[in-house]
C-alpha angles and dihedrals in degrees: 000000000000106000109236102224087046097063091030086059095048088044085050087048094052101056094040083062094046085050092045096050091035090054090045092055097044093051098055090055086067098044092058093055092059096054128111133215126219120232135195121221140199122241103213108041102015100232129138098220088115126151134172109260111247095168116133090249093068097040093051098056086049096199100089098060086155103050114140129203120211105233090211108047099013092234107155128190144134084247110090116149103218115212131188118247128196 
């Protein structure tokens, strides 16, 4: 014969899991919508366009690897402020 507590402390278990893995997914929906993303902009137009600059000319003085182009006015440059947006 099944044993009563037995069977009342795995029922007990098992809803203590579901509630463990449904509070942990509900908490890091919330913590998603609170995050921020961090944007480049560009300095002389303001706008936030910005790419990192592939072309052949920064790749052959090897020392700008992270060098950036502006999309919009083609100012390109190593200097980039980088501002959080929500």
């Amino acid at each position: 014969m099944i044993n009563f507590y037995y069977v009342t402390f795995i029922v007990i278990l098992f809803f203590i899991a579901i509630w463990i893995i449904l509070w942990d997914r509900l908490s890091n929906k919330k913590s998603k919508k609170l995050q921020t993303k961090n944007v480049r902009i560009c300095p002389k137009c303001k706008s936030d366009d910005v790419s990192p600059d592939f072309s052949i000319k920064t790749f052959g003085e090897q020392s700008e690897f992270n060098k950036y182009k502006c999309n919009k006015c083609g100012h390109a440059s190593i200097f980039f402020p980088e501002l959080t947006k929500k």
